[in-house]
C-alpha positions as CSV (number, residue, x, y, z in Angstrom):
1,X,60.3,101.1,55.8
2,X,59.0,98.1,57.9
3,X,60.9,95.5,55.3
4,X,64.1,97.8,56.3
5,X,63.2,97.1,59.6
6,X,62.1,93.1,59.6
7,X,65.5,93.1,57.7
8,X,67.7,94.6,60.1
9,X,65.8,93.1,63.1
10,X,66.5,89.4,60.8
11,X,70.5,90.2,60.9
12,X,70.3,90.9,64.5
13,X,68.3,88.0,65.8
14,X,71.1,86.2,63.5
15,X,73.7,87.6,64.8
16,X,72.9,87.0,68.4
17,X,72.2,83.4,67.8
18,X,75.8,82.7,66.0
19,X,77.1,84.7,68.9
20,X,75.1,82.3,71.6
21,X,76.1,79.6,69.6
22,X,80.0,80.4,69.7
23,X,79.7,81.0,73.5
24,X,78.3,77.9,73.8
25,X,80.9,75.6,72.2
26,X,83.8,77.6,74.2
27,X,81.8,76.7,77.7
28,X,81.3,73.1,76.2
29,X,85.4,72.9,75.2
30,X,86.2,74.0,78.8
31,X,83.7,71.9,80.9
32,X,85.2,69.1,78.7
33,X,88.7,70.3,79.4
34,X,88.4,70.5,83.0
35,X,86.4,66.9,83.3
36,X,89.5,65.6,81.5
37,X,91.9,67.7,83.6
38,X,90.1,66.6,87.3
39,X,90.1,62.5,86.1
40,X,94.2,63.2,85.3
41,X,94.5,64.7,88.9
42,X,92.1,62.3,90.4
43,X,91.3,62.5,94.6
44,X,94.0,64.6,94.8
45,X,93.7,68.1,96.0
46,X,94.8,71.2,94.0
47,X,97.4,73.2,95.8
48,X,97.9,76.7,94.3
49,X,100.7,79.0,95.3
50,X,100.0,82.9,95.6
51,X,102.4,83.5,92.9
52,X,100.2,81.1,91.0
53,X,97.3,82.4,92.0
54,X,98.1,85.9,90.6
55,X,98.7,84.5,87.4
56,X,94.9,83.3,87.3
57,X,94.0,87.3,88.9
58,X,92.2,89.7,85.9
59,X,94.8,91.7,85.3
60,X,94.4,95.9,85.8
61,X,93.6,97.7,82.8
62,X,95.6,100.3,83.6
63,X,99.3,100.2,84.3
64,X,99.0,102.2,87.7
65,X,97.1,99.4,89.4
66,X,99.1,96.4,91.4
67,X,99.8,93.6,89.5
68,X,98.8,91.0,92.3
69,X,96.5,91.2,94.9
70,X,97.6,89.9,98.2
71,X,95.1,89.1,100.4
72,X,96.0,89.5,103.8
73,X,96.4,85.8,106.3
74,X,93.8,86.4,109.3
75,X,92.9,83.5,111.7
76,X,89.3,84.3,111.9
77,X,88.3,85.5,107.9
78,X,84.9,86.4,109.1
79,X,86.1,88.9,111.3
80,X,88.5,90.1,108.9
81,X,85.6,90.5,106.4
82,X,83.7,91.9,108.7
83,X,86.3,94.9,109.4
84,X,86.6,93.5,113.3
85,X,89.5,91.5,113.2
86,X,93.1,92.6,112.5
């Protein structure tokens, strides 16, 4: 029973590291990605629309929820936050 066990606990430890290792190379492709993508772009600053920006949102997992979510403009955001401002 316990090599059943050293066995199975083997193919887990196994699997975890394959899976840490997989995660690994995709946050190593994107860092790389966006070091290449910020030198093409240089000083400049990166505007984003809020129809751009909804295409970055998660999207709902159920069809009844919005698509987008608009943030409402307030001139003090701490306020807003805070539920005192309008």
């Amino acid at each position: 029973m316990k090599q059943v066990f050293d066995a199975f606990r083997l193919l887990l430890i196994s699997v975890a590291g394959w899976l840490g290792q997989q995660q690994r190379d995709v946050i190593d492709y994107l860092q790389e990605e966006n070091r290449v993508l910020r030198d093409q772009l240089g000083n400049k600053r990166l505007r984003v629309s809020d129809d751009s920006a909804c295409d970055w949102q998660p999207k709902p997992r159920n069809s009844a929820g919005a698509s987008c979510v608009k943030w409402p403009r307030s001139s003090h955001p701490i306020r807003f936050w805070l539920g005192t401002g309008s």
